[in-house]
N, C-alpha and C positions, 0 to 999 in steps of 0.2 A: 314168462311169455316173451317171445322174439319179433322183433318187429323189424322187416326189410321190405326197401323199395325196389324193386328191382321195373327195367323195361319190360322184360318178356312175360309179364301178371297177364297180357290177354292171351300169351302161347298158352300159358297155364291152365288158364280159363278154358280155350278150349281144347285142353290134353284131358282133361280132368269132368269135361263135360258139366262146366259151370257156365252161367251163361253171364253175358256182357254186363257190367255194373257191382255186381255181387253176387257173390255164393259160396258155401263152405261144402268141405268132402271129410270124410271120416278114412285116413289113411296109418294102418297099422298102429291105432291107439291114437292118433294124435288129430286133433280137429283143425283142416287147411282154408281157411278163409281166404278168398281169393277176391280185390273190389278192383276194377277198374275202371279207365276213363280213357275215351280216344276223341282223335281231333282231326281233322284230315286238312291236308293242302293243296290247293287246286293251283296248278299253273297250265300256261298255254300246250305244252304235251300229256297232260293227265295230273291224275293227281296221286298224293304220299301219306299215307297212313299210320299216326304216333300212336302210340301206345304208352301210356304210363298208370303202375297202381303199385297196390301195396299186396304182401302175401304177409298173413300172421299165422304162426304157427303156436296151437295153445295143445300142451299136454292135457291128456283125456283124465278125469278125475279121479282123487283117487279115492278107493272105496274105505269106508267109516270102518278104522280100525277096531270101534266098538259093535259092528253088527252081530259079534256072537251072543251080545246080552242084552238087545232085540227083544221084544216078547211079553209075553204074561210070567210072573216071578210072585210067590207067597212071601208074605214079610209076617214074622211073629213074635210080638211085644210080649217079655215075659209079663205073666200074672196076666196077659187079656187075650180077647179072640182074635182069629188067624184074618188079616185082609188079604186083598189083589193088588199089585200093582207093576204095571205095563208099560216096561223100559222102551221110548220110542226114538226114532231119529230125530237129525238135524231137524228143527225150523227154519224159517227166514231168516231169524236173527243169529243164527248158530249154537242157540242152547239145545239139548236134548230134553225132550220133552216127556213128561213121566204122567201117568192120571191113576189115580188108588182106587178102589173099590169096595166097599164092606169095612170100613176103618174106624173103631170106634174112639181112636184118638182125634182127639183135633190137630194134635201136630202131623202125623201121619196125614190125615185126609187132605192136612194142604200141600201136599207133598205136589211139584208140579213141573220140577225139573231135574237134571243128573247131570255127569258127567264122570267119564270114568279116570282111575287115578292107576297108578304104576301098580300100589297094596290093595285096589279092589274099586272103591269108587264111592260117590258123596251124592246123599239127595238134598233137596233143595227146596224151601219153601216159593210159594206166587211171588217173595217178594226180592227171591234171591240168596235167601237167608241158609244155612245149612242145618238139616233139621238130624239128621246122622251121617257118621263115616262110615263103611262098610269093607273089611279086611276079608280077603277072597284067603280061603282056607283049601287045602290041599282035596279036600272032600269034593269040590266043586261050590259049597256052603260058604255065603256069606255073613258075617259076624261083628257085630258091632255095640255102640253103646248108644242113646241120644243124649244130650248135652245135661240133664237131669240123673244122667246116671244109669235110667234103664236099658237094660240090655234089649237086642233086636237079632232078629236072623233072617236070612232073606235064600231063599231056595227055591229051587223047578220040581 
């Protein structure tokens, strides 16, 4: 993010059709905050009009290079029955949040966050813990173990 003072933030202001004090414009991807302040000087022929603020220019966001894995996803423990679980975005705190469905594990049902990796991607227990790794397979199929050993597969 760039931060410049310049004089001309009230020409800005109203080139831009921001009004006096503050306002921001959404200009080809990038968000133009514009805040100013004026002050005027009165002498015996009239008066002179300052102008001083700032202009911040902040690149527009970039989108979650994981939204392809977004979604509703089957996860299947071998030797048990097939659950849900619903790959989500960012929270506040920047975890990706994940909620399972039908899970008759208990490690599985605490399942409550993700993050995707370079080889496929890690779930997570409430407590941050990693509860499996998950190896993205040429199939589209994800494949992994949980830390016990059994094997897991995760698919649309």
């Amino acid at each position: 993010m760039t931060l410049r003072t310049v004089l001309l933030a009230p020409l800005f202001a109203a080139l831009c059709g921001c009004a006096s004090g503050g306002s921001s414009a959404d200009v080809d991807g990038t968000t133009v905050t514009a805040t100013t302040s004026s002050a005027g000087l009165a002498g015996p022929l009239g008066g002179v009009g300052i102008g001083v603020g700032t202009v911040e220019l902040a690149p527009a966001p970039e989108p979650d290079p994981a939204a392809g894995l977004f979604g509703p996803w089957t996860l299947a423990r071998a030797g048990d029955r097939v659950c849900m679980v619903d790959l989500g975005s960012r929270n506040a705190v920047g975890d990706h949040t994940a909620k399972t469905r039908r899970c008759t594990s208990v490690e599985l049902a605490r399942i409550a966050l993700w993050t995707p990796t370079p080889e496929g991607l890690i779930l997570y227990d409430f407590e941050r813990r990693p509860v499996v790794t998950l190896v993205a397979q040429p199939t589209g199929v994800y494949e992994g173990a949980m830390f016990d050993g059994t094997r897991l597969t995760l698919w649309r």
